[in-house]
C-alpha positions as CSV (number, residue, x, y, z in Angstrom):
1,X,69.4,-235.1,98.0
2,X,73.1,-234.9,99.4
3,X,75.4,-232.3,100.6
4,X,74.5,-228.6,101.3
5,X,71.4,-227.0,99.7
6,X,71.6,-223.5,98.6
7,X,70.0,-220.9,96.2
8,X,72.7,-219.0,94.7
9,X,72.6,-215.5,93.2
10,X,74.4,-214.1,90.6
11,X,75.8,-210.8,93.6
12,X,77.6,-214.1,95.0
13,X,74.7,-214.4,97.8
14,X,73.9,-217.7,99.4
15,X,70.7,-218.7,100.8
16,X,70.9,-221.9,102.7
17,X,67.5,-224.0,102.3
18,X,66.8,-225.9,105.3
19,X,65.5,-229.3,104.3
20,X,64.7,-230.2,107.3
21,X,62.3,-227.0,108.0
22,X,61.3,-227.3,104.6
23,X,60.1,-231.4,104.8
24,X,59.4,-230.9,108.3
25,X,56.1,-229.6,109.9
26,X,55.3,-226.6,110.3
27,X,57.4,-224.6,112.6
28,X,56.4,-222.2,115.9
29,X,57.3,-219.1,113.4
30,X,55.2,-220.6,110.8
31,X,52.4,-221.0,113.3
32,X,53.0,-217.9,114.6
33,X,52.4,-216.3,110.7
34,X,49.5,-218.4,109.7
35,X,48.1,-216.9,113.2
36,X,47.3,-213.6,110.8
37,X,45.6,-215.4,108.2
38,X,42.1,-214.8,106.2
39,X,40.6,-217.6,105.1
40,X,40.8,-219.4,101.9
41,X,44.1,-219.1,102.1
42,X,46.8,-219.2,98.8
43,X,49.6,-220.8,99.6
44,X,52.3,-218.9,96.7
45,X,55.7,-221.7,96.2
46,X,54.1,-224.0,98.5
47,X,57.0,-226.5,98.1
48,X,56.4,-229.9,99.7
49,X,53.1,-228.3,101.4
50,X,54.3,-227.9,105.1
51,X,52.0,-225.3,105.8
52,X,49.2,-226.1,103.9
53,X,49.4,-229.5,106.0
54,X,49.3,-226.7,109.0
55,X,46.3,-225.2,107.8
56,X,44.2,-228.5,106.8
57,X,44.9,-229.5,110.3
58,X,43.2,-226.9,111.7
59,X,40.2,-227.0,109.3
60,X,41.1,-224.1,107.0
61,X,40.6,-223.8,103.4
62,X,44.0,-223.9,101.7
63,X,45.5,-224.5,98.3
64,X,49.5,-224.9,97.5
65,X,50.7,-224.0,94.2
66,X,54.7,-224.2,92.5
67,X,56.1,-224.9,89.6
68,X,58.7,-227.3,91.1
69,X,57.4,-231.4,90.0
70,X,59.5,-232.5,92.2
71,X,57.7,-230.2,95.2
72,X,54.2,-230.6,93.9
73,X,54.9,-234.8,93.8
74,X,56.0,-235.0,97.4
75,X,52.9,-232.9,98.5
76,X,50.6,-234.3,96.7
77,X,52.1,-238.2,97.8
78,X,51.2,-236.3,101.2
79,X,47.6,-235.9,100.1
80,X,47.8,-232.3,100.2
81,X,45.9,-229.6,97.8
82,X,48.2,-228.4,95.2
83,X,49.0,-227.5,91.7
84,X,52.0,-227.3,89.8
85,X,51.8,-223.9,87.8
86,X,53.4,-220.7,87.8
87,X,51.4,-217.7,89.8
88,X,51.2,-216.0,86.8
89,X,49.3,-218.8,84.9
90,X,45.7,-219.2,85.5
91,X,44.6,-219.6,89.7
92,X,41.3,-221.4,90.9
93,X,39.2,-218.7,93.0
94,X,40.6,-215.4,91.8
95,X,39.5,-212.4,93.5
96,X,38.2,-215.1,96.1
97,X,41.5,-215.4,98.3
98,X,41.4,-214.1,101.8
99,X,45.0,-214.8,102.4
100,X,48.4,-215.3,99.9
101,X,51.5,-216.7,101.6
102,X,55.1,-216.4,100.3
103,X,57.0,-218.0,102.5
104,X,60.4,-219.5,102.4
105,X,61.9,-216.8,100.1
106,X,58.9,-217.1,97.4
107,X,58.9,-213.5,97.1
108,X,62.0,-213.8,94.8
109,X,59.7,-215.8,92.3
110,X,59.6,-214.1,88.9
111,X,63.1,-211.7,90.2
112,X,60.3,-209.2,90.0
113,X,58.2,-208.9,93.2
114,X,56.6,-205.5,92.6
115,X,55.0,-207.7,89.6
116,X,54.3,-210.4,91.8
117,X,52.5,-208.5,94.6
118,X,50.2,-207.0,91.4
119,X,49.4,-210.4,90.5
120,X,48.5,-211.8,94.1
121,X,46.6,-208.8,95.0
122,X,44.5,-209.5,91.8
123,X,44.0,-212.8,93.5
124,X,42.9,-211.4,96.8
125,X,39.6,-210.5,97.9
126,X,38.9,-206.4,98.8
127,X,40.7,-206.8,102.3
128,X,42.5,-209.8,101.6
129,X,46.3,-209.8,103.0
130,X,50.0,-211.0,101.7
131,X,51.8,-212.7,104.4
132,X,55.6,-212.3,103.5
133,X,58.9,-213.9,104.7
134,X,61.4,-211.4,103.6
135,X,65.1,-210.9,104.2
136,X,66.4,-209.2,107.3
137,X,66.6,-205.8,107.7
138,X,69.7,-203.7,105.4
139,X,69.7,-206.8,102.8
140,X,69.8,-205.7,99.2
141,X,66.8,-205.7,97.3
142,X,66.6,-206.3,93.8
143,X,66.2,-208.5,90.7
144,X,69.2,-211.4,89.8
145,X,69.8,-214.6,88.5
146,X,69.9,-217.8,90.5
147,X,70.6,-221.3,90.6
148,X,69.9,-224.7,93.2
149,X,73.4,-225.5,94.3
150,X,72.7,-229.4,95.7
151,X,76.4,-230.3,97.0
152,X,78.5,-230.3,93.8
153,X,75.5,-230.4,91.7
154,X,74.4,-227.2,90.0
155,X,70.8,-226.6,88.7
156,X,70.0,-224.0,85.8
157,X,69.8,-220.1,86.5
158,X,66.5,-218.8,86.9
159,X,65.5,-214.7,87.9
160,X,65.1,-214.4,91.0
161,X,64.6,-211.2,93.5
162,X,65.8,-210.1,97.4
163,X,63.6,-207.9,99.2
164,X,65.2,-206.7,102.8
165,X,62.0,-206.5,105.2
166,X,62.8,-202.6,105.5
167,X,62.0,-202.2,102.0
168,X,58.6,-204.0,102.1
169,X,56.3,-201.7,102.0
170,X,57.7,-199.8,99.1
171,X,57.3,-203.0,97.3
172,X,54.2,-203.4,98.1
173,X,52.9,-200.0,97.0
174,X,52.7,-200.3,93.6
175,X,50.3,-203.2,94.0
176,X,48.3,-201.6,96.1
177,X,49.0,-203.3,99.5
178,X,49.8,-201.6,102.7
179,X,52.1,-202.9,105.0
180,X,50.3,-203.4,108.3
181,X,52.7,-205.2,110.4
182,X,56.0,-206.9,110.3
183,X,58.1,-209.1,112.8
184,X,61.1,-211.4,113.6
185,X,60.4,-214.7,115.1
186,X,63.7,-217.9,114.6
187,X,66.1,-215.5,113.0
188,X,63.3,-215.2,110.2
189,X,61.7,-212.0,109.2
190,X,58.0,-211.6,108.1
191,X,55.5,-208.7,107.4
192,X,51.6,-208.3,106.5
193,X,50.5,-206.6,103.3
194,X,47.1,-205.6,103.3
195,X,44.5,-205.1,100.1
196,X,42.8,-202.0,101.4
């Protein structure tokens, strides 16, 4: 991969991807998020596994899911616990999960989160939590198209959703989750949804 990596929505948005935080370990934000998890915890767009390599290193039960072959390969070449499926395909342990993660913009999978917060809350356990990296405060929210930009190479467009971490909890509500706490930590924004 070469050049600037961005995902690219069809409001003209651009959302750098950080390769390095991406490939990297996990980072003192991230530590600082997985500090609120519930064990087993789902790890939703898990990408190359960074976190779940967090939580495995600290003993906790963890598995990574996306879509992405090209995630799911370099996790799994890492020896990490992952599938490559959509969330709203069939998931290991449902109604079992202490903890979901979307992390890393993974909210926006689907371009409809209100659905996806339904189907993760299925997934939870009563009193099981959604740990959420959203946007900063006053970002739109709402459903688009968007596409990889890699340098001068342009992926497909796929739907794709923004949700400003002021507008949470109203996204959350129709899943039935209740936002409990939110937070900034490296210019990143992040808030707990619990399953009453």
């Amino acid at each position: 991969m070469n050049g600037a990596l961005s995902l690219r929505t069809s409001d003209g948005f651009a959302l750098a991807l950080h390769r390095n935080r991406w490939m990297g370990p996990a980072s003192p934000a991230d530590l600082r998020l997985l500090g609120r998890i519930l064990p087993p915890v789902l790890d939703v767009g898990c990408g190359p596994g960074r976190l779940i390599r967090a939580l495995a290193e600290r003993g906790i039960v963890a598995l990574g899911i996306d879509a992405a072959p090209s995630a799911v390969d370099i996790a799994g070449s890492r020896g990490l616990p992952v599938l490559r499926r959509s969330i709203f395909e069939r998931i290991p342990g449902a109604g079992r999960w202490g903890s979901a993660l979307l992390v890393d913009g993974s909210v926006g999978i689907g371009g409809d989160p209100e659905a996806l917060l339904r189907r993760i809350a299925g997934l939870l356990r009563p009193g099981g939590r959604v740990l959420v990296e959203a946007e900063p405060p006053g970002a739109p929210t709402g459903t688009m198209w968007a596409r990889i930009e890699n340098g001068g190479e342009v992926g497909p467009t796929f739907p794709w959703a923004r949700v400003g971490i002021d507008r949470l909890a109203q996204v959350a509500r129709p899943a039935g989750l209740r936002a409990a706490e939110t937070w900034s930590a490296d210019r990143r924004w992040f808030g707990v949804l619990d399953r009453p």
